[in-house]
ZATIKE-359802 format. One record per atom (N, C-alpha, C): residue number from 1; x, y, z. Coordinates in Angstrom, 2 decimals, decimal comma. Last residue first. Layout:
{num=NUM; x=X; y=Y; z=Z}
...
# end
This chain:
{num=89; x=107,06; y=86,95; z=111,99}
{num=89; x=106,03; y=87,33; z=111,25}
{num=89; x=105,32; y=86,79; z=109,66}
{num=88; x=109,41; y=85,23; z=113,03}
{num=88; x=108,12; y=85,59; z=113,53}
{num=88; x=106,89; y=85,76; z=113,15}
{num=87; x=111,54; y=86,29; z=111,74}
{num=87; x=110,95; y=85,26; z=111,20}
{num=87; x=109,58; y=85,10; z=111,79}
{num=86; x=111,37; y=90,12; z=111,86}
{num=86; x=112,40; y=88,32; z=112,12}
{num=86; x=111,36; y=87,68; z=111,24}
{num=85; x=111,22; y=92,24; z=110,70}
{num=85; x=110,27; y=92,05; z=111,82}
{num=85; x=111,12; y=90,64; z=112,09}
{num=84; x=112,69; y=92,74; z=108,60}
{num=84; x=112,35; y=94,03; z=109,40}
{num=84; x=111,99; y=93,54; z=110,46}
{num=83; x=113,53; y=90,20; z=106,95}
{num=83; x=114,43; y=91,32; z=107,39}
{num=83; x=114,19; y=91,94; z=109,07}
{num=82; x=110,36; y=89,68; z=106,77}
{num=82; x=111,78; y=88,82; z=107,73}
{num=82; x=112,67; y=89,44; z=107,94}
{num=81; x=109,28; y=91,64; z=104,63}
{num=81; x=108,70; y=91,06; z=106,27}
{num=81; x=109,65; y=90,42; z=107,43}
{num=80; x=111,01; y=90,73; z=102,82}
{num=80; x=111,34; y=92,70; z=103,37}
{num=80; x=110,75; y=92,09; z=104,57}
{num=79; x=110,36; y=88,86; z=102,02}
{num=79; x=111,71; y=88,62; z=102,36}
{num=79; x=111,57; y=90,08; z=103,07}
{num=78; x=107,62; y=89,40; z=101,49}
{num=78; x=108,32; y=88,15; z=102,08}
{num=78; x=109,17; y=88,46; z=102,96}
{num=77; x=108,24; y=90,90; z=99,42}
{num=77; x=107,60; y=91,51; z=100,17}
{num=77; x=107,71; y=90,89; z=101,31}
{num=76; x=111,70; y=90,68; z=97,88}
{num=76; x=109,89; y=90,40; z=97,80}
{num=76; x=109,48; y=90,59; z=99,16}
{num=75; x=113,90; y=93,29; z=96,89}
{num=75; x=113,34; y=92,22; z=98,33}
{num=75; x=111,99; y=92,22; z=97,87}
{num=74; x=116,43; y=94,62; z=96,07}
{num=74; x=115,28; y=94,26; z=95,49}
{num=74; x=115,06; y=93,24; z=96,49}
{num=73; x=119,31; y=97,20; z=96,22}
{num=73; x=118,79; y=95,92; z=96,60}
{num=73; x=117,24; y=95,85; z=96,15}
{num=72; x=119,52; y=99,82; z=94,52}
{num=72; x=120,72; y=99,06; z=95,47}
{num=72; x=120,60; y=97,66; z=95,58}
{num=71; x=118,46; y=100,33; z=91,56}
{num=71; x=117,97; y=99,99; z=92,81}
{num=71; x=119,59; y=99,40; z=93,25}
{num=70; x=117,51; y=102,93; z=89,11}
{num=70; x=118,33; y=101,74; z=89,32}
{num=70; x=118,43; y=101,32; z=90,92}
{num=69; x=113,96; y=103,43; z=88,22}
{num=69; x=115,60; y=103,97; z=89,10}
{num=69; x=116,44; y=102,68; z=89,32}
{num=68; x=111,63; y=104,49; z=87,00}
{num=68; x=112,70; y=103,14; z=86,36}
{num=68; x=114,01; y=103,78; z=86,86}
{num=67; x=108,39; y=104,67; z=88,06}
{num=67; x=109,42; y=105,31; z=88,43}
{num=67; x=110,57; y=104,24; z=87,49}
{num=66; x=105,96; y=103,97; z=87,77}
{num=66; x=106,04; y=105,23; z=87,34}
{num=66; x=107,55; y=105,72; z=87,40}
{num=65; x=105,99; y=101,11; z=89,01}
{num=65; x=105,86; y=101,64; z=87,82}
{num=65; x=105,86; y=102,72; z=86,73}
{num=64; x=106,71; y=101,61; z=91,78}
{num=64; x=107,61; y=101,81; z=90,73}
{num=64; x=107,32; y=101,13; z=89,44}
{num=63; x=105,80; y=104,81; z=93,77}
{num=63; x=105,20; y=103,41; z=92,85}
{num=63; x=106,38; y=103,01; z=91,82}
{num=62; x=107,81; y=105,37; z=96,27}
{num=62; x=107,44; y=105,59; z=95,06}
{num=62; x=107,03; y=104,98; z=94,37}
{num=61; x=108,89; y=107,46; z=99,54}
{num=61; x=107,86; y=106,13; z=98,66}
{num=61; x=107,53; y=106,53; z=97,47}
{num=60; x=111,22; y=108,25; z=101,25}
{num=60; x=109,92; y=108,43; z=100,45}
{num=60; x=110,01; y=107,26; z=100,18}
{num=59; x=113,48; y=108,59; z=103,09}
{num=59; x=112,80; y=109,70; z=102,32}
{num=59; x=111,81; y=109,76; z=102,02}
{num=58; x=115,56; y=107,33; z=105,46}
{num=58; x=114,31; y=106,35; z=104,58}
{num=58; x=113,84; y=108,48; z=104,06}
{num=57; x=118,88; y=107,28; z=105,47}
{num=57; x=117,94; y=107,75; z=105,88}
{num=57; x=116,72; y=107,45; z=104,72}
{num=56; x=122,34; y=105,36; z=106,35}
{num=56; x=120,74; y=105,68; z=105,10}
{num=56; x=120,16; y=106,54; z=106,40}
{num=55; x=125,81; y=105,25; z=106,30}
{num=55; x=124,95; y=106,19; z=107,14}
{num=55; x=123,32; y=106,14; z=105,79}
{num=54; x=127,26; y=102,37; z=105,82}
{num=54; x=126,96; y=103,50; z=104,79}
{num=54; x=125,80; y=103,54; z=106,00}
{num=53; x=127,69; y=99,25; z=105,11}
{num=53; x=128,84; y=100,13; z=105,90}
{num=53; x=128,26; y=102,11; z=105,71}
{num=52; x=126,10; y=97,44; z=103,59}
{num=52; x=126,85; y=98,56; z=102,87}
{num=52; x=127,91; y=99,49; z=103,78}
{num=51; x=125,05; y=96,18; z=106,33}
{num=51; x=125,83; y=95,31; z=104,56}
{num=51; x=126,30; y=96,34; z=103,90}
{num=50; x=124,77; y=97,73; z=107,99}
{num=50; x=125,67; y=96,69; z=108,71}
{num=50; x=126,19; y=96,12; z=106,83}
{num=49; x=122,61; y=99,40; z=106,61}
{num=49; x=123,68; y=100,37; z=107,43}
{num=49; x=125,06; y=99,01; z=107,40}
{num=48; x=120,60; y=97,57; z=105,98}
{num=48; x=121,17; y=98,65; z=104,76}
{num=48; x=122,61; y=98,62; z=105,26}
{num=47; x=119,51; y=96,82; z=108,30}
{num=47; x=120,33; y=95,99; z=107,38}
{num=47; x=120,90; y=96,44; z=106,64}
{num=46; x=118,78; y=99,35; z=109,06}
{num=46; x=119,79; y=98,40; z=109,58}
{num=46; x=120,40; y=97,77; z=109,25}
{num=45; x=116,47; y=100,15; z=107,41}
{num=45; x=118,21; y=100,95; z=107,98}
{num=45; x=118,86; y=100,35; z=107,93}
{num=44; x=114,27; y=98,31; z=107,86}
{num=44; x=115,41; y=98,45; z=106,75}
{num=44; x=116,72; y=98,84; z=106,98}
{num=43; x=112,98; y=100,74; z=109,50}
{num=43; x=113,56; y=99,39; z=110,23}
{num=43; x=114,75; y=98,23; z=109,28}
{num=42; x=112,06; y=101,87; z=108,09}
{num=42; x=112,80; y=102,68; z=108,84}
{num=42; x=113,76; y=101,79; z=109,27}
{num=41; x=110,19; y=100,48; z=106,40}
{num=41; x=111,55; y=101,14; z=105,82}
{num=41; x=112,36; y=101,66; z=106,77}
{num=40; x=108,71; y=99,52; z=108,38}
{num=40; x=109,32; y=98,58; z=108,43}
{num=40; x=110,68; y=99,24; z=107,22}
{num=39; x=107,11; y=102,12; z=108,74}
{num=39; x=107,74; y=101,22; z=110,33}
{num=39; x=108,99; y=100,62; z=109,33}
{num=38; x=106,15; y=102,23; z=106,16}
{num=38; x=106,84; y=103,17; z=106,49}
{num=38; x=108,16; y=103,08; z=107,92}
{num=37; x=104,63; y=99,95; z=105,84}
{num=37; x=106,11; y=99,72; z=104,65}
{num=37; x=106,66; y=100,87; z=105,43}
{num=36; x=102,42; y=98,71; z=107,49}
{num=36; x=103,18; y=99,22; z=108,01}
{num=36; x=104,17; y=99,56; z=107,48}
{num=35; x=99,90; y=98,22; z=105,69}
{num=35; x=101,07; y=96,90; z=105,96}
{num=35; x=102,22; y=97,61; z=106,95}
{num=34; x=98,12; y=100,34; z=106,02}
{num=34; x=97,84; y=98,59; z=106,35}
{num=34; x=98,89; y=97,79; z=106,41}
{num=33; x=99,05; y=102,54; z=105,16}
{num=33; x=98,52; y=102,39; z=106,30}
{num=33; x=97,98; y=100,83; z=106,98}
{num=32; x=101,41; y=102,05; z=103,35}
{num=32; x=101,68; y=102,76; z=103,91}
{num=32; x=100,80; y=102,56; z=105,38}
{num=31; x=99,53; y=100,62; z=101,31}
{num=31; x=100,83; y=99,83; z=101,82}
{num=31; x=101,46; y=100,64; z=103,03}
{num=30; x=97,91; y=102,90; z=101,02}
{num=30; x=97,40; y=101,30; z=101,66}
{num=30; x=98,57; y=100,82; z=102,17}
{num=29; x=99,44; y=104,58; z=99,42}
{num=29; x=98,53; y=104,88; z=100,68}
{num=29; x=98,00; y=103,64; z=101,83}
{num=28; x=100,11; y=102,80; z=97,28}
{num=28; x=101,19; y=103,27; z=98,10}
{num=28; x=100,33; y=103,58; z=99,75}
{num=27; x=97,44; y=100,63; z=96,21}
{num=27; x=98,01; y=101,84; z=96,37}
{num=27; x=98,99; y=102,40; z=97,48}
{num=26; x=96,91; y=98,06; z=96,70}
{num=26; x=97,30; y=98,46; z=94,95}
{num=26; x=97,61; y=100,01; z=95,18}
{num=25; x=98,80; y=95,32; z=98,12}
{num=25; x=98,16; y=96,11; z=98,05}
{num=25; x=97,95; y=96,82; z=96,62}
{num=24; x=100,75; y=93,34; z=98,83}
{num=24; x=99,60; y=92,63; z=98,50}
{num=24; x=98,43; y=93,79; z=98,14}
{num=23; x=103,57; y=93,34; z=96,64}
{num=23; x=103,19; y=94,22; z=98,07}
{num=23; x=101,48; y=94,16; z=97,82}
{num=22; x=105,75; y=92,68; z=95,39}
{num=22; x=105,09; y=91,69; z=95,35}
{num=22; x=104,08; y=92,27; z=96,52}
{num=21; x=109,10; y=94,04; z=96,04}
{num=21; x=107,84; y=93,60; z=95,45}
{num=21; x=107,15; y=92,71; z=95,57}
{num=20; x=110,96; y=96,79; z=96,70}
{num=20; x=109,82; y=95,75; z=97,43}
{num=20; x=109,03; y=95,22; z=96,03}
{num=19; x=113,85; y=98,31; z=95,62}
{num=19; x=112,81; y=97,37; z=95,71}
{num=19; x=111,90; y=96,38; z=96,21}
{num=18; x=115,66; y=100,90; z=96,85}
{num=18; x=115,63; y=99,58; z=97,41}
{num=18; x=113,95; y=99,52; z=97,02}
{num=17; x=118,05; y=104,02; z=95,85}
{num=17; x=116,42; y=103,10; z=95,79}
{num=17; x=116,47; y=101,90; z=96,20}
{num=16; x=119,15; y=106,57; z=96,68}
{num=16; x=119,88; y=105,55; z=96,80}
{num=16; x=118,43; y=104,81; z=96,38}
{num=15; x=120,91; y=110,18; z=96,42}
{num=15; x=119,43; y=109,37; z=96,66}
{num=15; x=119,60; y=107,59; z=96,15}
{num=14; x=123,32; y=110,93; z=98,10}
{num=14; x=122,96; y=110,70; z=96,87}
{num=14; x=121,82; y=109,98; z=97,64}
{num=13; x=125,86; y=111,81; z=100,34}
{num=13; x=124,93; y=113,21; z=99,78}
{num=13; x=123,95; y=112,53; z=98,25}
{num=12; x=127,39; y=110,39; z=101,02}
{num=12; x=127,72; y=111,23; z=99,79}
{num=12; x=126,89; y=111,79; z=99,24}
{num=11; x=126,54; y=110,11; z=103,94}
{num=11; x=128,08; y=110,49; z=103,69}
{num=11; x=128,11; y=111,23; z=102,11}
{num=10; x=123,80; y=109,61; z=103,06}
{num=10; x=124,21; y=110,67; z=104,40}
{num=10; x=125,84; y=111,21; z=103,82}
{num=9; x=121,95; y=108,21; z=101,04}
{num=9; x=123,13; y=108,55; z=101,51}
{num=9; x=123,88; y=109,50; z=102,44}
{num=8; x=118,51; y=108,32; z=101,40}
{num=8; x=119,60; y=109,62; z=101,26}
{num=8; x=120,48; y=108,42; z=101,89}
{num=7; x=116,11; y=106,54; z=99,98}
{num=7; x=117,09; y=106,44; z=100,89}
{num=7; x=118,05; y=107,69; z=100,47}
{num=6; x=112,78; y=105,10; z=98,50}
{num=6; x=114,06; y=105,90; z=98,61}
{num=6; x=114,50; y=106,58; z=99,50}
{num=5; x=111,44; y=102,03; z=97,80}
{num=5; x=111,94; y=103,25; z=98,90}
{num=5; x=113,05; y=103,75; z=98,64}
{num=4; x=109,41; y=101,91; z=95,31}
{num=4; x=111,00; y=101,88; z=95,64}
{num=4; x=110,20; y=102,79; z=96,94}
{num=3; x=107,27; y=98,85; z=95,02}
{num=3; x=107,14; y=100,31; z=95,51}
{num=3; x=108,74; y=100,70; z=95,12}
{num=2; x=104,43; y=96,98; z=93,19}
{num=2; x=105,89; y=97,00; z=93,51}
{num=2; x=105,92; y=98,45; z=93,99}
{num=1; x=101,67; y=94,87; z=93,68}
{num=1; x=102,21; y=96,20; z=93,51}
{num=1; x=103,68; y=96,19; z=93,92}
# end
């Protein structure tokens, strides 16, 4: 399953999307209560904030098969795990 998280721009006031894919689940609800995507979008920020220089806030979740938004960044599920949590996980 692929998701977007979508992100408010703080400074210009715009809805912003970042791609997960490859998310071992089949419904947003699952990815939400079993993999932690909500902890670990929050935890996203960061990296967002230090590589774009730019105030995010996490908004939502969106299947993105239903959705065709042009995306800031795209991270396999992998790579979103290492970001958020280190290598650790």
């Amino acid at each position: 399953m692929d998701i977007l998280l979508q992100y408010l721009d703080i400074k210009k006031n715009v809805q912003v999307f970042v791609a997960i894919t490859d998310i071992p689940c089949v419904t947003i609800y699952q990815s939400i209560k079993n993999l932690q995507i909500a902890d670990r979008g929050i935890s996203l920020v960061d990296h967002l904030e230090s590589r774009d220089h730019r105030a995010y806030f996490l908004v939502g979740f969106i299947d993105a098969r239903y959705c065709n938004r042009r995306t800031i960044g795209s991270f396999s599920y992998d790579d979103f795990c290492r970001l958020t949590c280190g290598l650790g996980e």
